[in-house]
N, C-alpha and C positions, 0 to 999 in steps of 0.2 A: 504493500500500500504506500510506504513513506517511498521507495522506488520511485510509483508512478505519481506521486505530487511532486518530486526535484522533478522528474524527465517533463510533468506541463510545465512547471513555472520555467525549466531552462528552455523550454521552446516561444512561452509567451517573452521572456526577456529575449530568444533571439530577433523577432517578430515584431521587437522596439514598442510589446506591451506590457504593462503593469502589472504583472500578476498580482492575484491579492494575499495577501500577507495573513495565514491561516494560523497555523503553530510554528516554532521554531523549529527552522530545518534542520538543528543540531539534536543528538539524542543526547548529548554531553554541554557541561557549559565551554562558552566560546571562552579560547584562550589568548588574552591578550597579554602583551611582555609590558613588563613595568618598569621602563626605563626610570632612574633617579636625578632629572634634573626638569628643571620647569616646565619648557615649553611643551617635551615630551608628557609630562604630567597630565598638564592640561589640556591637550589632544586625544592623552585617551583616556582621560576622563571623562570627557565629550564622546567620544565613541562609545564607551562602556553603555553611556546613560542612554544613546539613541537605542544600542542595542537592545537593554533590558526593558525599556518602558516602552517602544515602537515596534521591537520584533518581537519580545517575550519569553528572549533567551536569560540562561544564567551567563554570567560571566566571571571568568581566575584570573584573574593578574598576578602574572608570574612576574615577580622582581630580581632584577637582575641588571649585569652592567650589557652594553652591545653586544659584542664578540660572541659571549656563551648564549646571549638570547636569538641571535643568527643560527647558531650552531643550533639551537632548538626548534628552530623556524625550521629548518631546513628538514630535522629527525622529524619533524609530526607534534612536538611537544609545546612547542607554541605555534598557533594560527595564525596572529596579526603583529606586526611591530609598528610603531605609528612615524617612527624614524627615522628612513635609510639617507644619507645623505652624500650624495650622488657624485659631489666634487671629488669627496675623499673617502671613498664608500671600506668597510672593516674588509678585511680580505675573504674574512667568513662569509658576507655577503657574495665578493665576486665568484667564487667557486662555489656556492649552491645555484647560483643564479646561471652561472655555465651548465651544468646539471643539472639543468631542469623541473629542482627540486620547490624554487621560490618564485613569487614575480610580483615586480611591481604593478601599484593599485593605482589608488589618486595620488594627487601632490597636494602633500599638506599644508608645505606653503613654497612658493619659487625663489626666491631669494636671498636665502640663508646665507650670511659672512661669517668670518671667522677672523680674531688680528691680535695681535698683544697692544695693550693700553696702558693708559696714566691719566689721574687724573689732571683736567682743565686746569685748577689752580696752581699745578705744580709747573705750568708753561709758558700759561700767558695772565695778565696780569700785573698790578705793581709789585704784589709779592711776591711775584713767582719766582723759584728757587733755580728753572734751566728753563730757561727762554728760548735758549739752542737748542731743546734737546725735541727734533721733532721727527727722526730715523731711529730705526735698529743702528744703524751705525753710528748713532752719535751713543748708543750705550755703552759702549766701551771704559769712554770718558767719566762717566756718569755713576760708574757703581756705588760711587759713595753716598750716593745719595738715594738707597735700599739699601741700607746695611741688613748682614745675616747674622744674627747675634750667637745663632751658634757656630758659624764659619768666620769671623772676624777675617777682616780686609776683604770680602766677597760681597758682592751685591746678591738680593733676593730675587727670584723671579717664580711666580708662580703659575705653574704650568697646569694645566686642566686633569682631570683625576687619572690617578694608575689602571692602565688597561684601557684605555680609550685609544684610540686613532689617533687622536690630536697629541696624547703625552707623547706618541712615538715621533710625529710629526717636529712638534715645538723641537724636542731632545734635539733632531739632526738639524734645526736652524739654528740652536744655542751652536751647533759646535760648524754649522757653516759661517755663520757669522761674526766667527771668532772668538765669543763671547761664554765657551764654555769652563773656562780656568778664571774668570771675573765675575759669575754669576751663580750659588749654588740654586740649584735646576729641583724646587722646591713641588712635588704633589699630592694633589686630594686625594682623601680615600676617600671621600666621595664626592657628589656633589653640592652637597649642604655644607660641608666640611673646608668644601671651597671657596664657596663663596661670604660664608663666614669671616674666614681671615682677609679676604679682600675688603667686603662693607668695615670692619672693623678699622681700617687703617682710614679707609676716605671717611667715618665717620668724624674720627680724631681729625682729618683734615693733615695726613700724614701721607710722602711719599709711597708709592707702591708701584710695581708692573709687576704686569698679569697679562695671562691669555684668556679670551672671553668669547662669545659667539651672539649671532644675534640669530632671531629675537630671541630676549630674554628680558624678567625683569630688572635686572641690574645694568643694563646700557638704558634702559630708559627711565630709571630713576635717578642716574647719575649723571655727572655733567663731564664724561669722559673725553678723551682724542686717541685715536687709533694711531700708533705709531707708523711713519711710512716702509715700505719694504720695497724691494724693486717687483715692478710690474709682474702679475701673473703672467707665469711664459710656460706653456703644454711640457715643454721639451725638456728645460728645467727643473720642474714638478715632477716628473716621471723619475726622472734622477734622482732626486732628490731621495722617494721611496721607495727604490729599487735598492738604494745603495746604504751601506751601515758606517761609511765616512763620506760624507758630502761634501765639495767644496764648495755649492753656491745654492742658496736657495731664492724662494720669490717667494710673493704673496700668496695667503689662501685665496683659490678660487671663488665667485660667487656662485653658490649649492641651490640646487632644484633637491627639495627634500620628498618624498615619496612614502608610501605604508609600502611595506612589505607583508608578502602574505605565502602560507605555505600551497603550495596548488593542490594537493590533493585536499584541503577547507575548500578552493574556491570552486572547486568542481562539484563538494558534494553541497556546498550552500552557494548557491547563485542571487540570491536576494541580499544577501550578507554581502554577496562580494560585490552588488550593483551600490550598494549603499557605500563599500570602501571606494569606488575608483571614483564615486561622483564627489567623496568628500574632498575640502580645502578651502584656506583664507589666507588671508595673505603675513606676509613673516612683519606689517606695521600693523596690522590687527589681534596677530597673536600678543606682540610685546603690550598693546594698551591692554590687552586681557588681563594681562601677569601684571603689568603696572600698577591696572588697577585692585587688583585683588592685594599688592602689597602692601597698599594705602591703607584698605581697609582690614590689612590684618586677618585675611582667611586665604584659607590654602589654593592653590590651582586646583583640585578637585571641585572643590565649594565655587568657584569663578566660573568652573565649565557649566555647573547648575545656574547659574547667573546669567552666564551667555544665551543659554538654551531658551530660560524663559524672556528673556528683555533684547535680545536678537533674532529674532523666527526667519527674517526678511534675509540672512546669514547665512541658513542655514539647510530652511524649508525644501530648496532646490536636489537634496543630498536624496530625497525619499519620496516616494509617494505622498501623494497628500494622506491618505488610509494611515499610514507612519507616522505622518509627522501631528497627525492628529492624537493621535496615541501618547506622542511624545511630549506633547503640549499637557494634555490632561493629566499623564502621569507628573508632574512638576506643578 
């Protein structure tokens, strides 16, 4: 019976109709990955909530960092990542995605950056401590001004959390850009962890650099400047993470971010997966989401319930109207 309701609804969606949204085409709950940093948060907490209240599935969120949650994607043990970020994708992604095993959905948002920063005041301004300092390569000059209290005569630099993409990435620019015997090469264990010791130095109104990404809520409560780097160059970039002594690196790319999803989910739920490839907003709509929930002191889960009910015009287009009616009521 549940056979022949997936084989109409996947012929009514090839058919570019509606099917109607009966029971939850999973006999298990949908498994979505629980990535530990905001934006990710808030994405699929948004997702969870369309699911449960619209489709009438349960939902797991498996927490975890990238790499092992890919690798699960890939086994059947997680379904959905809300995630993949396309510029500098985990390698676990590129070798499942080679075999067959994963594919991309929607775009959860097109724009994603990535860059090491400082804050505004430390640049420009009367008070400002390095007026010159507006390159990676003016850090050289500059360590002294992050000092490492437990590495004395080194600058601090704090690098994005162990076992991401980005710690391996930062690592071979510290030491392409000369800067790795001047800087101890400081990371999060997670990402709360991280940005902790960041907010806590700009709150004091103290030196720091950091590597950050957007959106997020901490580039848009802060009054940062992104360091310059030399232009993103294809060629150089591939070098760069090909190789375990680099002598030159560039800029991060700008990221088309994408859900990731396992194929054998998207085969056996096709309403599930018409709802992931239609979702996305944009990476300056994400960040007012997270801004504003910082404001107000509630979590990116509690912001996605916020968004859901006081944005419909946002969001309504992701589902059937039958869904999003669902989704309205249940909120």
């Amino acid at each position: 019976m549940m056979k022949a309701v997936l084989r109409t609804a996947t012929l009514l969606l090839g058919l570019g109709l509606a099917a109607p949204v009966l029971s939850c085409e999973l006999d298990r709950p949908l498994k979505i990955a629980g990535l530990d940093y905001d934006s990710a948060a808030f994405h699929t907490a948004v997702a969870r909530a369309v699911v449960e209240k619209g489709f009438g599935c349960k939902v797991e969120r498996v927490p975890g960092v990238v790499a092992p949650l890919v690798n699960g994607l890939a086994r059947g043990d997680v379904d959905v990542i809300m995630e993949i970020w396309l510029a500098n994708p985990v390698e676990a992604w590129t070798r499942a995605e080679a075999s067959g095993k994963v594919i991309p959905l929607g775009t959860t948002f097109p724009d994603a950056n990535e860059g090491w920063y400082v804050p505004r005041y430390l640049v420009e301004g009367a008070d400002a401590k390095a007026k010159d300092l507006k390159t990676v390569a003016d850090l050289k000059r500059h360590k002294a001004l992050f000092p490492d209290r437990e590495e004395p005569g080194k600058g601090r630099f704090y690098n994005c959390v162990a076992g991401w993409v980005c710690e391996g990435i930062n690592t071979k620019k510290l030491s392409a850009y000369g800067l790795a015997d001047d800087y101890n090469n400081v990371r999060g264990g997670s990402g709360e962890a991280l940005v902790a010791a960041i907010e806590a130095n700009l709150k004091r109104r103290q030196p720091v650099l950091f590597y950050y990404w957007s959106p997020s809520w901490l580039i848009g409560a802060y009054d940062l400047v992104k360091l310059g780097e030399p232009a993103f160059d294809p060629a150089i970039w591939a070098e760069l993470k090909a190789s375990d002594k680099p002598t030159r690196a560039t800029a991060y790319p700008v990221s088309k971010v994408v859900i990731g999803a396992n194929l054998a989910f998207t085969q056996a739920a096709p309403q599930l997966t018409s709802f992931f490839k239609n979702y996305g907003i944009s990476s300056a709509l994400t960040s007012q989401m997270l801004g504003d929930a910082r404001k107000a002191g509630i979590t990116p889960e509690e912001q996605a319930l916020r968004f859901l009910k006081d944005r419909p015009d946002d969001w309504r287009h992701w589902v059937t109207a039958e869904v999003a009616a669902k989704v309205q009521a249940g909120l």
